[in-house]
C-alpha positions in Angstrom: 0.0 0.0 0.0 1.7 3.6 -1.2 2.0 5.4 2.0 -0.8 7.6 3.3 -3.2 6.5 0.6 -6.1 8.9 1.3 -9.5 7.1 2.8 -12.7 7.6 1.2 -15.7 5.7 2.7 -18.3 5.0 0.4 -21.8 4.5 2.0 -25.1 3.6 -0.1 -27.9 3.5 1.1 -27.4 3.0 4.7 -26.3 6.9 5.8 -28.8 6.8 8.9 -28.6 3.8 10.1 -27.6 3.3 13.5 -24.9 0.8 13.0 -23.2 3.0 9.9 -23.4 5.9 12.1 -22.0 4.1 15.4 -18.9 2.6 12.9 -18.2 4.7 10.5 -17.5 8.1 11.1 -15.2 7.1 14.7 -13.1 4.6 12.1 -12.4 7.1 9.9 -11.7 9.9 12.9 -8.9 7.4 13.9 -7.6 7.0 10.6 -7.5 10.7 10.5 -5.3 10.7 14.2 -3.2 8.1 12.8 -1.9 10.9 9.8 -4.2 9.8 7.3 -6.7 12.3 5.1 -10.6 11.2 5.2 -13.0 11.8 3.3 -16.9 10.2 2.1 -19.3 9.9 -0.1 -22.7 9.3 0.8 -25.5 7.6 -1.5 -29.0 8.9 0.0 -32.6 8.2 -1.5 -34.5 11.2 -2.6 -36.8 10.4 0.5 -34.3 11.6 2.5 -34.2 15.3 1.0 -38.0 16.1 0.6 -39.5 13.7 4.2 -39.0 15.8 7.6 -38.1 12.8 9.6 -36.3 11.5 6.9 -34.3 14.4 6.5 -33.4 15.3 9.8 -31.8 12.1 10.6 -29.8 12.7 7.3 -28.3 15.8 7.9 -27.5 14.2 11.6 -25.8 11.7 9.7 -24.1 14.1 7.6 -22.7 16.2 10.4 -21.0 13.1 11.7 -19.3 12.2 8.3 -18.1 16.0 8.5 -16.9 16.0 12.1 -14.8 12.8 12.0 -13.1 14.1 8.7 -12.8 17.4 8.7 -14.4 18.0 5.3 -18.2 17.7 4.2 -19.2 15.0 2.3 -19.8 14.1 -1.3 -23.7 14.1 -1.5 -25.1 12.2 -4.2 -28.9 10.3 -4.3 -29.2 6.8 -6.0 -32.1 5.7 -7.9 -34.6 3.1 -6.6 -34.0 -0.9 -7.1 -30.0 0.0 -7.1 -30.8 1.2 -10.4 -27.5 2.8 -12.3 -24.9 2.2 -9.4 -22.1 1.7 -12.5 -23.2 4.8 -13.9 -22.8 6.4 -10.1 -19.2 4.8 -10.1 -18.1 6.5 -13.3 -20.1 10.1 -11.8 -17.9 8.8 -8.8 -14.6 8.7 -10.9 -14.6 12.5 -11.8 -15.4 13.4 -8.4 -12.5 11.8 -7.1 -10.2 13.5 -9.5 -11.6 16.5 -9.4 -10.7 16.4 -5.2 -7.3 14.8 -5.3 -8.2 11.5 -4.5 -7.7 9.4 -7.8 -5.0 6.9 -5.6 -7.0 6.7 -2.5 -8.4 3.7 -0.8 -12.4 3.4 -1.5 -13.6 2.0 1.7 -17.1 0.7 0.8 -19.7 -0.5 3.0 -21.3 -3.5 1.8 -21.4 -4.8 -1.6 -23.8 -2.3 -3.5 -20.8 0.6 -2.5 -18.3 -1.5 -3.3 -19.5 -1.9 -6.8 -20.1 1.8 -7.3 -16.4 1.8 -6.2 -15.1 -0.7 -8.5 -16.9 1.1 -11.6 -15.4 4.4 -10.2 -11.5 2.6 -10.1 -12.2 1.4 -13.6 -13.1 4.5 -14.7 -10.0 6.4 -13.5 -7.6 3.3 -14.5 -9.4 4.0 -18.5 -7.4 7.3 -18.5 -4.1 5.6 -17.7 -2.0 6.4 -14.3 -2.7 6.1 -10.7 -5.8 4.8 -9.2 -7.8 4.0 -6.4 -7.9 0.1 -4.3 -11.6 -0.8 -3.3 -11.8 -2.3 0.1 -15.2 -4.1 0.4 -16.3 -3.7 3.9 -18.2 -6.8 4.3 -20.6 -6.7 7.3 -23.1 -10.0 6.6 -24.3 -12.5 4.6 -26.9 -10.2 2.8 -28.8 -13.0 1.3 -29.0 -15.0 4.3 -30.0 -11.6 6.1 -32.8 -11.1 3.6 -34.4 -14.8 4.3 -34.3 -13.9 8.0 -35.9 -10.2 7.7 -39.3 -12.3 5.5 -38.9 -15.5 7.8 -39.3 -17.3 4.9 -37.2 -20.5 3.4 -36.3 -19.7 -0.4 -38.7 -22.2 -1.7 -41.6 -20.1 -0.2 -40.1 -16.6 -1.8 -42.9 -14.7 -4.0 -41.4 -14.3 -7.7 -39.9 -10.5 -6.8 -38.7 -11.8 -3.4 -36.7 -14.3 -5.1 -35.3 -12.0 -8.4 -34.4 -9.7 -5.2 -32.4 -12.6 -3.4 -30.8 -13.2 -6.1 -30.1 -9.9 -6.8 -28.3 -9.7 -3.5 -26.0 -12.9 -4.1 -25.1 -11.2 -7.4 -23.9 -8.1 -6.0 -21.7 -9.8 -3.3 -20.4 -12.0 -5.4 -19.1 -9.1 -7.9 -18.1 -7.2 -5.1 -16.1 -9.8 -2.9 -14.3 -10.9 -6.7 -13.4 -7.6 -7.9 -13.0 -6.2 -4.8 -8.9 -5.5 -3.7 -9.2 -6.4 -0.7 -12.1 -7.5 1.6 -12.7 -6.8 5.2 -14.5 -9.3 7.8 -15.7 -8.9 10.9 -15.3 -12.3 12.3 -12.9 -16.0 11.4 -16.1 -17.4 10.5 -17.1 -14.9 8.1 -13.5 -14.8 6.9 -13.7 -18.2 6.1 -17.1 -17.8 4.4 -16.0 -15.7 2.3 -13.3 -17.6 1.1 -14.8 -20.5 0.2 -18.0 -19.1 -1.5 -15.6 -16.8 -3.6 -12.5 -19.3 -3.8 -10.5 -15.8 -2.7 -7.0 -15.4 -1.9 -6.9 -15.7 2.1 -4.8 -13.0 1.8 -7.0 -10.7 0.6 -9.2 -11.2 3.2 -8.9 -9.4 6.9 -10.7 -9.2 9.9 -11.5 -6.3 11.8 -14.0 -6.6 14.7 -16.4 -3.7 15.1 -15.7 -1.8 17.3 -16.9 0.4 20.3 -16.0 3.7 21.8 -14.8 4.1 25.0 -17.1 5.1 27.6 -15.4 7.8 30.4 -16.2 7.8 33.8 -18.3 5.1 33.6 -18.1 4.2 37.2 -20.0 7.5 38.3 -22.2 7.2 35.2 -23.1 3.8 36.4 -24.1 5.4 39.8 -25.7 8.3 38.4 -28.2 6.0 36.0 -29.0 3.9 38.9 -30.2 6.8 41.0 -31.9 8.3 38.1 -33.6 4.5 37.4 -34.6 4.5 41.2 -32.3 1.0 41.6 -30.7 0.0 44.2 -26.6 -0.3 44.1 -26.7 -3.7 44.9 -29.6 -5.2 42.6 -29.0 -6.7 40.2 -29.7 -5.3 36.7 -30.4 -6.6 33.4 -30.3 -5.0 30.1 -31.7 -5.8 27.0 -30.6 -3.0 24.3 -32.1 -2.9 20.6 -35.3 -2.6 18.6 -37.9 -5.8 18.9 -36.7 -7.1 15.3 -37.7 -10.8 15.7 -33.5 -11.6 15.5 -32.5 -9.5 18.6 -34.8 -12.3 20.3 -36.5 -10.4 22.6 -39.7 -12.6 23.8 -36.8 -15.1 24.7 -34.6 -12.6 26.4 -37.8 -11.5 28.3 -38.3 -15.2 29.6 -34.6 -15.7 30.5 -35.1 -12.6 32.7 -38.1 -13.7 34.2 -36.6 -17.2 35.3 -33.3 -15.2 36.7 -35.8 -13.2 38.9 -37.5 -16.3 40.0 -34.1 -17.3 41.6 -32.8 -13.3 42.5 -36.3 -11.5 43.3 -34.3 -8.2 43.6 -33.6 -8.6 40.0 -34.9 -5.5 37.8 -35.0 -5.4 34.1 -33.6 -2.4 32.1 -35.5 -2.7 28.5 -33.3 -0.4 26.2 -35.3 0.4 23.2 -36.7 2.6 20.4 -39.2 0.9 20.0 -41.2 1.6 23.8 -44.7 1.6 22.4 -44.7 -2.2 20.7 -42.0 -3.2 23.5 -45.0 -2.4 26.8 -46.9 -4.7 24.6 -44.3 -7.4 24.7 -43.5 -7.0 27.9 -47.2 -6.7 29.3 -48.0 -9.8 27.3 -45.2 -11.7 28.8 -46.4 -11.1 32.4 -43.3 -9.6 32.6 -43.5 -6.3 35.7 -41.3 -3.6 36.8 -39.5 -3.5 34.1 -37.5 0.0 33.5 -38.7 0.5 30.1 -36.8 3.5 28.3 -35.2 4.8 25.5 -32.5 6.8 24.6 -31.0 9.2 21.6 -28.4 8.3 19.2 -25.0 8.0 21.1 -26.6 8.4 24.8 -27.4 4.7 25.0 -23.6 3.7 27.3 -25.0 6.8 29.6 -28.3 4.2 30.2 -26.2 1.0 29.6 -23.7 1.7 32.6 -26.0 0.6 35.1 -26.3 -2.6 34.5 -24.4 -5.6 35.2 -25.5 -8.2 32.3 -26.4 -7.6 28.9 -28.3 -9.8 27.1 -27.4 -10.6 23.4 -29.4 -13.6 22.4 -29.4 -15.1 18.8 -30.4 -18.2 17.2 -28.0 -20.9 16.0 -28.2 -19.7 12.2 -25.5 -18.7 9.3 -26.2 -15.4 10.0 -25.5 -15.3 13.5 -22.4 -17.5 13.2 -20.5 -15.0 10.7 -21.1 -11.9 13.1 -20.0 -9.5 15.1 -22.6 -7.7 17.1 -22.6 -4.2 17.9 -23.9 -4.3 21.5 -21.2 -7.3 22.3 -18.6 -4.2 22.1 -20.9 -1.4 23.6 -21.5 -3.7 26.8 -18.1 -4.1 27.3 -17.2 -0.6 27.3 -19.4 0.2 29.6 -18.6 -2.2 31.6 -21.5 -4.6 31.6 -20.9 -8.2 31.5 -22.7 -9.9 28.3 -25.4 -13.0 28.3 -24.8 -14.4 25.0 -25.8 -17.8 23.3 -23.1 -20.0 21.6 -21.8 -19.7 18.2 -22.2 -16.2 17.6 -19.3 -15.1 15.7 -16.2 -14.8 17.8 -17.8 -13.7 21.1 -19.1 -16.6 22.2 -15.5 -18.5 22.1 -14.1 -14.8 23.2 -16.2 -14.9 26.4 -15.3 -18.4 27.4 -11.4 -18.0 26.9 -11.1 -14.3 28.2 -13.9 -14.6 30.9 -15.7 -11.5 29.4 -18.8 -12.8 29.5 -21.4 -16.0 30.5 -22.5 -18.5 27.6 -26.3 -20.0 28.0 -28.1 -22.2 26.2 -31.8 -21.0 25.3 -33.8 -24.4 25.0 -34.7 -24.5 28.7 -34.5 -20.6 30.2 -34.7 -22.2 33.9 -31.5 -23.6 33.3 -30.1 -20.7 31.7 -30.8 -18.6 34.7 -29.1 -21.0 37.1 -25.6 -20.8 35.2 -26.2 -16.5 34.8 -27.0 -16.8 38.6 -24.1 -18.9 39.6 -22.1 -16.3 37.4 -23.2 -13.3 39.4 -22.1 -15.4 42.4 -18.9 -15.6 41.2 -15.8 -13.4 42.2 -14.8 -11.2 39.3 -18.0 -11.5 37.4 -19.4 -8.8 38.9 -18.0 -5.9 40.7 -15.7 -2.7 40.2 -13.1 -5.1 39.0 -14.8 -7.2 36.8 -16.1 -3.7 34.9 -13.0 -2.7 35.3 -11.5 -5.5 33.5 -14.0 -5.3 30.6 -13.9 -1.9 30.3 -9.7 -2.5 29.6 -10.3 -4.9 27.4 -12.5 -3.1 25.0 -10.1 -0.4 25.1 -6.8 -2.4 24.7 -8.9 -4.5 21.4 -12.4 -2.9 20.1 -11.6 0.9 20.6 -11.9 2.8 16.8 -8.0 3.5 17.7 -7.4 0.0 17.8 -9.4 -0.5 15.0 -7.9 1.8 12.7 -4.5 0.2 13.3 -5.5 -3.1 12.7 -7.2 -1.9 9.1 -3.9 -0.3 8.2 -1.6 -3.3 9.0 -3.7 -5.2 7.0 -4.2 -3.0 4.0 -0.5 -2.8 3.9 -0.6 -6.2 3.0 -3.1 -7.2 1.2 -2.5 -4.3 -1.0 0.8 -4.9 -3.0 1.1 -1.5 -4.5 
């Protein structure tokens, strides 16, 4: 990899999302402390410009791009059905010569930007000289994603549903190929990867996502609990995410209801945007005196420090083996010791080699709640030093800094400038 290559992130489509915003911009401010220049591009639907909502939580989104690199964004809109996105690449192409950034490194999140970002390379390499390496920032197995979202098998997709599935396997497929280098988030989806592609191991690299460190989370954690009305010694439960039928949260409602059984002091925090449908859940579950809240983009770990577990159940499914979740990282910075089933990506094996977290089966929830008790009983589960120890951890391996580093160390391999 020439040294320095400017970083461009190339986002389509996914500008607000939570996860984009919560990655993306704090990778690319690190990149920027380690000496390199940053910049993006982001690929918005027309929705965005013209809806209130819509467009609120765009320019948000915007602000953050511009804050982590010290430049506003490239702005463009992309047509419905991913209509034209080789046409955007060679729009793309100009734009990056016109700025200076005809050799930099196209860092594209998921496979529609990375093909945007491979028409845009091709582009600049017609006109002879320099030219830019796409990184495909891989984040899931889109197609397996998609079956999950419908809850359908393939063999019970509607017509469209299935020309859209297959659409999706298409577009990874050209991206992970052409791609220069692809990034993973986990060894399984690493290995994934490689086999469904037949690509060079060594253009494949891992890079955990990552969380931001939390500061004084020990007074935050005492502040949130006096705000919650809990006591210093209960013990507290989170759940953090929306009520998509994935996150599992009708199971992670019963697991906390058989913990209580056994700890009565026990009090659920229910983290969520989603607090309308979520009272429903809950009140159908029997489930009572349950701290039911929400909280605004990037004021979650303010909430999250209270508590001592975190649960992060997921089903024993490709799609769960391959990843890396978000809240695995965000629990850990502040602090909070996960609940998580097995096989999820590289936490689950993580939490039983490092001790950062306890590993429950979900077929019986009664039995599930006697290991997370006999955890809590523990020395050095709970605690100032188990938080403390977490909290290290995170820093010392999931922090953007560390991230950033990791990226780099790869790229200047796999790239052989």
């Amino acid at each position: 990899m020439s040294p320095r290559r400017p970083f461009v992130a190339v986002i389509y489509a996914e500008v607000t999302a939570p996860v984009v915003r919560s990655q993306t911009p704090p990778l690319l401010r690190a990149l920027r402390t380690l000496g390199h220049r940053v910049d993006s591009i982001l690929y918005t639907s027309p929705r965005a410009l013209f809806v209130s909502s819509a467009r609120s939580a765009h320019l948000r989104a915007i602000a953050s791009f511009a804050a982590a690199t010290g430049v506003q964004p490239l702005r463009k809109t992309h047509l419905p059905r991913d209509r034209g996105m080789e046409a955007q690449g060679r729009a793309l192409a100009k734009r990056l010569l016109k700025r200076g950034l005809y050799e930099s490194i196209l860092f594209c999140r998921q496979p529609r930007a990375a093909i945007i970002g491979i028409a845009a390379r091709d582009a600049i390499a017609a006109r002879g000289g320099a030219t830019p390496r796409v990184v495909l920032d891989l984040r899931g197995a889109r197609d397996v994603e998609y079956l999950m979202t419908l809850g359908k098998t393939e063999s019970a997709l509607s017509a469209d549903e299935r020309a859209r599935l297959l659409e999706y396997r298409a577009q990874e497929e050209i991206a992970c190929r052409r791609a220069d280098a692809v990034l993973c988030v986990s060894h399984p989806m690493a290995r994934l990867v490689s086999q469904r592609y037949a690509i060079d191991p060594k253009k494949i690299g891992r890079v955990p996502n990552h969380a931001e460190p939390v500061p004084g989370a020990e007074a935050l954690r005492s502040k949130a609990r006096a705000e919650l009305g809990v006591a210093p010694d209960a013990l507290l439960v989170a759940y953090s995410g929306t009520l998509a039928a994935w996150q599992m949260p009708e199971a992670s409602i019963g697991l906390f209801q058989a913990i209580r059984s056994l700890r009565p002091e026990a009090r659920l925090l229910f983290l969520t945007p989603d607090t309308e449908a979520a009272a429903k859940a809950l009140a159908q579950a029997g489930a009572e005196d349950v701290l039911l809240r929400s909280a605004p983009p990037g004021e979650a770990t303010k909430v999250l420090c209270a508590a001592d577990y975190g649960l992060l159940l997921r089903q024993d499914a490709i799609v769960n083996r391959v990843a890396c979740p978000v809240k695995f990282g965000e629990y850990l910075a502040c602090g909070v010791r996960p609940i998580l089933t097995p096989h999820i990506g590289d936490q689950s094996k993580l939490c039983e080699t490092v001790d950062l977290g306890v590993v429950v089966g979900i077929a019986s929830p009664t039995d599930a709640a006697r290991i997370v008790s006999a955890d809590a009983g523990r020395a050095g589960s709970l605690g100032p030093e188990g938080r403390e120890k977490r909290r290290k951890w995170a820093q010392d391996n999931i922090s953007p800094d560390r991230a950033a580093a990791r990226l780099t160390e790869f790229l200047e391999t796999a790239l052989d400038d």
